[in-house]
C-alpha positions in Angstrom: -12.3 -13.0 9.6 -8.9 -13.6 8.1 -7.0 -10.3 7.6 -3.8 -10.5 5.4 -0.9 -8.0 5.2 0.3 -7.6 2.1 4.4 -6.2 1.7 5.6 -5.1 -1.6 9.5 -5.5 -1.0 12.5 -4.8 -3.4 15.9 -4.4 -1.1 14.7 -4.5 2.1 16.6 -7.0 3.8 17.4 -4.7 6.7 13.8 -3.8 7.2 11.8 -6.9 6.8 12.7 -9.7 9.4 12.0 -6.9 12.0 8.9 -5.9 10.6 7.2 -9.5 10.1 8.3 -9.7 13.9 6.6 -6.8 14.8 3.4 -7.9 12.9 3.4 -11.1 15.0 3.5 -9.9 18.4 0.4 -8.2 17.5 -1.3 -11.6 17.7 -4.4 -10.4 15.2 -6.8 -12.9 15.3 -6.7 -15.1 12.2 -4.1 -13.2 10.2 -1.1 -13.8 7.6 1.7 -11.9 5.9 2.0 -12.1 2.1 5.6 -10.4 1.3 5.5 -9.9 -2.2 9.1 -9.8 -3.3 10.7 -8.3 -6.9 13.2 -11.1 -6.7 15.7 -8.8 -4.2 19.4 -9.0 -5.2 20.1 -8.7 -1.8 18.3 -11.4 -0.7 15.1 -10.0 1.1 12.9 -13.2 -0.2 15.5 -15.7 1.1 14.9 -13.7 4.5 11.3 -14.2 4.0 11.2 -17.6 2.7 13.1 -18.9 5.8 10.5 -17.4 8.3 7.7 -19.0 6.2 9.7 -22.3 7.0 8.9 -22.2 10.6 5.3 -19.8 10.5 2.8 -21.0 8.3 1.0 -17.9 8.7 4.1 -15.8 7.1 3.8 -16.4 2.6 6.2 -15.4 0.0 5.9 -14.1 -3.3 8.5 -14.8 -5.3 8.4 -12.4 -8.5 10.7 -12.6 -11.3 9.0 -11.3 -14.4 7.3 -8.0 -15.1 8.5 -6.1 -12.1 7.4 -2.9 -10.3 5.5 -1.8 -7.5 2.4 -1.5 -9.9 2.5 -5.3 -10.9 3.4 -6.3 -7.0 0.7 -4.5 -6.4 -1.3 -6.3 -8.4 -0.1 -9.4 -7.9 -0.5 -9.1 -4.2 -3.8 -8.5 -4.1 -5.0 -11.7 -6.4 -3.0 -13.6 -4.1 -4.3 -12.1 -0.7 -8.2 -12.6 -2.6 -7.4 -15.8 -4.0 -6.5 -17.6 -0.5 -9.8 -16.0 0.9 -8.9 -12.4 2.2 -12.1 -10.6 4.2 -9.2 -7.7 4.9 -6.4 -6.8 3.3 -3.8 -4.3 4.4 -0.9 -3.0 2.3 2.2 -1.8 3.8 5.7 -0.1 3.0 8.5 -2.6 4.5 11.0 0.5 5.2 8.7 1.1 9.0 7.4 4.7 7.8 3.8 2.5 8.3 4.0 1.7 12.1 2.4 -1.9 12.5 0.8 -0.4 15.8 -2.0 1.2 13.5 -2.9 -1.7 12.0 -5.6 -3.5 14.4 -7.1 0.5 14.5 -7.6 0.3 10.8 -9.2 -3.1 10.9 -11.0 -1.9 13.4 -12.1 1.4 11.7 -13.6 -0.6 8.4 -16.9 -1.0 10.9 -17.7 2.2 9.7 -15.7 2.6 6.2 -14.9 0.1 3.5 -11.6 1.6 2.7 -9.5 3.0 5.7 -6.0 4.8 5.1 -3.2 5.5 6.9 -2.4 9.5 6.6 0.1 12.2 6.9 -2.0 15.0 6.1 -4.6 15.1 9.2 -4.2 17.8 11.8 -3.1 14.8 14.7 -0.7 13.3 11.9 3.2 14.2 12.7 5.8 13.3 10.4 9.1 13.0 11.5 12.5 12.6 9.2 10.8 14.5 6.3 12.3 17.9 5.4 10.0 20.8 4.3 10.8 20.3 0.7 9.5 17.4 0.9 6.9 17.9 2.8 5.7 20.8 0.2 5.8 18.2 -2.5 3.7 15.8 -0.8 1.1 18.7 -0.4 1.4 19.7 -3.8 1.0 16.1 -5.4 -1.9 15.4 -2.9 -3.4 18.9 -4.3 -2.9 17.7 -7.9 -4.3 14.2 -7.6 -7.6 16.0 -5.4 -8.3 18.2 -8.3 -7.8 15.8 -11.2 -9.5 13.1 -9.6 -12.0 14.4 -7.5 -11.1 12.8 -4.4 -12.5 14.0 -1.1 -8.9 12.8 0.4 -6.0 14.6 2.0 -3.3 12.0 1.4 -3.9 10.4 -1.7 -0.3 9.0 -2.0 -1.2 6.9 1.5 0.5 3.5 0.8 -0.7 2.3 4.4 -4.0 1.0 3.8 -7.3 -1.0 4.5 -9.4 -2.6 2.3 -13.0 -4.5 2.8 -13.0 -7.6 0.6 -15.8 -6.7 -1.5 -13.9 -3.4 -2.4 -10.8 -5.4 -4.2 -13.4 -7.6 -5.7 -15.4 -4.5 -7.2 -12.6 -2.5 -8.5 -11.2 -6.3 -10.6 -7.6 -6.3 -9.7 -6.7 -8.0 -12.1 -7.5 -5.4 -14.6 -4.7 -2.1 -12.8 -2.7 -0.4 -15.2 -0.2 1.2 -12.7 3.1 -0.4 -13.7 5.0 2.4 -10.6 3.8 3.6 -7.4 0.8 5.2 -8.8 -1.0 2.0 -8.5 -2.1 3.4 -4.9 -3.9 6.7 -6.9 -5.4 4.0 -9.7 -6.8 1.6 -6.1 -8.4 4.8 -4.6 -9.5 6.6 -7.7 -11.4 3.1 -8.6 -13.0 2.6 -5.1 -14.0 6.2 -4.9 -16.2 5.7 -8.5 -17.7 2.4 -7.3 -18.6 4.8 -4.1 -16.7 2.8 -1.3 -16.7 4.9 1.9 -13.0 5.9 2.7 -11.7 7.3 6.1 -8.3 8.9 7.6 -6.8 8.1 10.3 -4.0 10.2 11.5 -0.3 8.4 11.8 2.8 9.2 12.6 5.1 8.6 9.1 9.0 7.9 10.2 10.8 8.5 6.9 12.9 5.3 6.6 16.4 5.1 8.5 17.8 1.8 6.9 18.0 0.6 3.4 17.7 3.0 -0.1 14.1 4.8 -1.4 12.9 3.5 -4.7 10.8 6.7 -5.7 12.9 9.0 -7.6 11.8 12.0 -9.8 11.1 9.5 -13.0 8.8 7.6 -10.8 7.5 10.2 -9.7 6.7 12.3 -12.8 5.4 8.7 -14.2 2.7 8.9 -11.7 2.2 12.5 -12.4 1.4 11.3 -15.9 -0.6 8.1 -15.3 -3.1 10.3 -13.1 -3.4 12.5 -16.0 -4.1 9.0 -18.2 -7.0 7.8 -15.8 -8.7 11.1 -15.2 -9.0 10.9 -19.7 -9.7 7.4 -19.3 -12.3 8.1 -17.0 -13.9 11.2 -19.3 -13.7 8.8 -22.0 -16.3 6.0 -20.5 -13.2 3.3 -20.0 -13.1 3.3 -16.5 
């Protein structure tokens, strides 16, 4: 089974040699890291490039045109398919997604096709996050349920699992998101093919080093584009 880890990246040059190495020492079977890179102006791809030098099993994605999480994303997931996948996790480079959960999740997909990361769980413990922010989580998370009829308590998970066949089913190719709301689009597609998704509780560590991209305008962009694929979904196009 070959699992590949897939990193969106855009700035994170303090977070990303330390979190391939983290990957590596735990020695999954078979694996590979695909850092899919927004052409950094701080250099986080040259970082990346000169690891996949000396470890084959380490790939960059160099992007330079049509950028955005969505597009990574997207992007990411062709590639991850394309050089013959059977897992694929996605990840956050800024270590709020712990590396430690990742064999757990692979594991977990014996009994689930799609298994995510979550805050919202009782065992899950956030640390770094004020209360604000914790209420705006819950409140998007409430939105998202009740527009898109998900049966899941953290909807805006970025720290995910996903069976092959689930990528395949869902066409890749073919996601809208152009922000961060490519992670509601992935679940909301999985959950209307009927994929089984599970929870697992984590522990999210709000980032210490390096700048968030997800400001208000990305934020109320997602907002809107989980408004366009609940229409989009009444409508017979999804």
């Amino acid at each position: 089974m070959k699992t590949f880890i897939m990193i969106p990246t855009y700035n994170e040059k303090e977070n990303i040699k330390n979190l391939i190495d983290k990957i590596l020492q735990l020695k999954i079977k078979n694996s590979h890291i695909v850092v899919v890179d927004d052409n950094s102006p701080d250099g986080t791809w040259k970082i990346v490039q000169k690891i996949s030098k000396k470890n084959k099993n380490v790939h960059l994605l160099l992007r330079k045109k049509d950028k955005g999480r969505g597009a990574a994303g997207r992007e990411g997931f062709i590639y991850c398919l394309k050089h013959g996948a059977d897992v694929v996790v996605e990840m956050d480079a800024d270590f709020s997604h712990n590396p430690k959960y990742i064999p757990l999740m692979v594991k977990e997909l014996e009994n689930a096709d799609v298994v995510l990361g979550s805050r919202q769980l009782k065992e899950s413990k956030e640390i770094g996050r004020g209360l604000f922010r914790r209420f705006v989580t819950w409140g998007a998370n409430l939105y998202i349920r009740l527009m898109l009829g998900i049966k899941v308590k953290d909807c805006n998970s970025g720290f995910r699992c996903f069976k092959r066949k689930v990528l395949g089913k869902i066409n890749v190719q073919n996601l809208e998101s152009k922000g961060p709301a490519i992670v509601q689009e992935v679940l909301f597609k999985a959950h209307l093919k009927g994929f089984k998704i599970k929870e697992i509780p984590i522990t999210f560590v709000d980032r210490t080093k390096g700048k968030s991209k997800l400001g208000i305008p990305q934020l109320a962009a997602g907002y809107f584009m989980v408004l366009r694929l609940k229409v989009r979904h009444l409508l017979g196009l999804i």
